[in-house]
N, C-alpha and C positions, 0 to 999 in steps of 0.2 A: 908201364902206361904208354900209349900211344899218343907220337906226338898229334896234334891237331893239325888239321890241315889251313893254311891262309885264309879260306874262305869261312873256316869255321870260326876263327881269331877274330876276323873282322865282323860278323856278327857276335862276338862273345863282346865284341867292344861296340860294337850299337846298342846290343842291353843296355849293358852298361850305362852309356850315353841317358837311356830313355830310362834308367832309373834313375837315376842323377836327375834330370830335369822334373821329375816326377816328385821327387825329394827337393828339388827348387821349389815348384809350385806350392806345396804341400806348405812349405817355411812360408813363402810368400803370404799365403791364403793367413795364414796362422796370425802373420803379424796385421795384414789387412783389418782383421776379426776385432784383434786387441786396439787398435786405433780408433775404429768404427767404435767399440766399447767404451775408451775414454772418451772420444766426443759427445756420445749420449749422454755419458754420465755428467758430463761437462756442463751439456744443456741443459739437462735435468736440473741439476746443481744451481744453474744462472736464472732459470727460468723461477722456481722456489724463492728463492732470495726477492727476485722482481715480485712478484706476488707477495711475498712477506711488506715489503715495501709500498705495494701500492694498493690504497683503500678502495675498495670493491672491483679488484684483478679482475678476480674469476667471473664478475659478469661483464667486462669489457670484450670486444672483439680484437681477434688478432690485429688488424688494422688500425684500430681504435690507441693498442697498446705501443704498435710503433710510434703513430703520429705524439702519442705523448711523452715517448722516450726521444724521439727527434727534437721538440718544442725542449724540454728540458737540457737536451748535449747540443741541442745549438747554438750554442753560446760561443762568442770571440774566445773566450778563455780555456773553451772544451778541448784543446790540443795541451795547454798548459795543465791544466786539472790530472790527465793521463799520465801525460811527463812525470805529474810529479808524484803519484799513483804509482807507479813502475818504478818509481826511486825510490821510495818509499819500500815496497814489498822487498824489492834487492838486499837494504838497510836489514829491511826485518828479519830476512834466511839466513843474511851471514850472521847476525844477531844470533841465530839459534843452533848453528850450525857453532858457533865458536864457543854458544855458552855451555854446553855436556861437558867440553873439555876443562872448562875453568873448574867445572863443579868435581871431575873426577881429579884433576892436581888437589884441591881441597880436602878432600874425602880424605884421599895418598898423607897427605901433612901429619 
């Protein structure tokens, strides 16, 4: 086999280069896709729930629904309320996250 010549080496290493970065984008794109995906779902998810919660949602207007989600979280209290919402769900994951384990040593006994 012959060897290659410099100039061919350093284009066999710019492919290279440009399939790598082609192979970057590609990952990039992919997880962009999955983030955009959870966020819908996310909104989707929050938006339901709001609706479930509020008597005749779906003929209010978008504006309509803010102003009455402002009027309701604007309360002095509405930063503590979160606070303790967020300490609360924490309480509840490691809750569930520690209880399989209690129940498989049980099982084991």
């Amino acid at each position: 086999m012959a060897k290659r010549t410099l100039e061919e080496q350093i284009q066999a290493a710019r492919d290279k280069i440009k399939n790598e970065q082609n192979h970057l984008n590609d990952l990039l794109k992919e997880h962009k896709d999955k983030e955009r995906k959870i966020r819908t779902k996310r909104l989707i998810d929050r938006g339901a729930i709001l609706e479930s919660l509020i008597d005749g949602a779906a003929e209010l207007t978008n504006d309509q629904i803010a102003e009455l989600i402002k009027t309701a979280l604007g309360s002095s209290n509405n930063e503590k309320i979160v606070a303790e919402t967020k300490s609360t769900k924490v309480e509840q994951v490691s809750e569930t996250v520690s209880a399989p384990s209690a129940e498989i040593k049980n099982e084991g006994s």
